[in-house]
C-alpha positions in Angstrom: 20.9 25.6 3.4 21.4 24.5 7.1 25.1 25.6 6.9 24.0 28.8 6.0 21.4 29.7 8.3 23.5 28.3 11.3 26.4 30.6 10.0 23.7 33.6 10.0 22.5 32.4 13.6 26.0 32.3 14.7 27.0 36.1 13.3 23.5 37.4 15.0 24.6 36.0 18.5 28.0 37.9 17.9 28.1 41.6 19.3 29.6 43.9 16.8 31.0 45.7 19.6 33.4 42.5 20.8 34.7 42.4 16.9 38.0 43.7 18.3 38.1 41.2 21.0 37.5 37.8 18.8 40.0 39.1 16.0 42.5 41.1 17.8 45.5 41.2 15.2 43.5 40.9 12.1 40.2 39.2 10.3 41.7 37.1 7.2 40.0 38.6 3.6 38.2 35.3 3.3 36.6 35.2 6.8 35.0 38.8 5.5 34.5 37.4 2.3 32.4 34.6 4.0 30.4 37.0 6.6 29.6 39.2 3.6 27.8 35.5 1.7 25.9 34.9 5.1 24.2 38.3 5.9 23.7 38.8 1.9 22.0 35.5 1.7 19.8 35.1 4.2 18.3 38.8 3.7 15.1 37.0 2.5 15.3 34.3 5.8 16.1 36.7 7.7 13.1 38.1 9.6 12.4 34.9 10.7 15.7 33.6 11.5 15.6 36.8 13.9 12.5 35.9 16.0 10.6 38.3 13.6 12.0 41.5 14.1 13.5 43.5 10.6 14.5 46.4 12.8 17.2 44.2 14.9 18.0 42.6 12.2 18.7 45.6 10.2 20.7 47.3 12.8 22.9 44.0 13.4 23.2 43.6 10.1 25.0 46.7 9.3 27.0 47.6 13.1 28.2 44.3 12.2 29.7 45.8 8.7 30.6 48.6 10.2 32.6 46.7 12.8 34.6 44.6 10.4 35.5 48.3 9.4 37.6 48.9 12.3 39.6 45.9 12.1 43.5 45.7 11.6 44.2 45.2 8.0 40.7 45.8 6.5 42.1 48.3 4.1 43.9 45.7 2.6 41.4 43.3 2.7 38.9 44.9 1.4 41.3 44.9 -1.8 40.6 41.7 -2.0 36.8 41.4 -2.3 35.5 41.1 -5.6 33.1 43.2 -7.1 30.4 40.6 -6.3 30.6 40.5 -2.4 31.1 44.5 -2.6 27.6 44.4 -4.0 26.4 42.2 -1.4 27.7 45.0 0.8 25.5 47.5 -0.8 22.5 45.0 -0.9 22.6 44.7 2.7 23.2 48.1 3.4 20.4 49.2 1.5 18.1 46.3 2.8 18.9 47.5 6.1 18.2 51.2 5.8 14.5 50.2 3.8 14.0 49.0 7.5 14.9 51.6 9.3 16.2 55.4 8.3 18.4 55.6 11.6 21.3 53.6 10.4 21.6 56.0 7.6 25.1 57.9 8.5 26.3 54.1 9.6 25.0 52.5 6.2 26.7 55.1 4.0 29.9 54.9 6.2 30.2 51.1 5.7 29.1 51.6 1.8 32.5 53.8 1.6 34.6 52.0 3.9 34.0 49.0 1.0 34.4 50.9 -1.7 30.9 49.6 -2.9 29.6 51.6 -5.9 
C-alpha cells in the first residue's frame, strides 16, 4: 500500500545511529510495533524501494533493529510485542543475513534482544 511503502521510505532515510536523538526518553511499544509491520512487509518491495541495492538494505534493516535495542524502556516494551511481530523480527533478521554474512553477530544480537525464537 502507499502508506506502507512511504512508512518504509521514511525509516530508510532515518540513521539508526540518531535513534537516540529522535526518541530521547523512550520509543512507545506501539511505535516498535509499527516499525517492526514496515520493514517486515516490504521485505519483498524492498530492493526496489532501495534504488536496487539488498546489501544496504539488509544492513539498514537490521542497525535499525539493533538501534531500537538501545532505547530507554525497550525491555519493557518488548513485553509487549506479540508473538507475531517477534516473528517479523526473526524474518527480517534472517532476510537480512541471506544478503549478507557480515551482519551476523548484529542479527543474532537483535534476535535475543527480542526474545524471538
Amino acid at each position: 500500500d502507499r502508506d506502507g511503502a512511504g512508512r518504509y521510505q521514511l525509516l530508510r532515510r532515518i540513521d539508526p545511529d540518531v535513534l537516540r536523538k529522535i526518541f530521547r526518553t523512550e520509543m512507545e511499544a506501539e511505535v516498535l510495533g509499527e516499525i517492526i509491520q514496515t520493514l517486515h512487509g516490504h521485505l519483498d518491495g524492498a530492493k526496489e524501494l532501495a534504488g536496487g541495492d539488498d546489501d544496504a538494505t539488509a544492513v539498514h534493516a537490521v542497525k535499525f533493529l539493533n538501534a531500537t535495542t538501545q532505547l530507554s524502556r525497550f525491555k519493557l516494551n518488548v513485553n509487549f510485542l506479540g508473538k507475531q511481530e517477534k516473528a517479523a523480527v526473526k524474518q527480517v533478521v534472517d532476510w537480512s543475513l541471506s544478503v549478507t554474512a557480515e551482519l551476523r553477530a548484529e542479527g543474532e544480537q537483535v534476535i535475543n534482544s527480542f526474545g524471538c525464537v
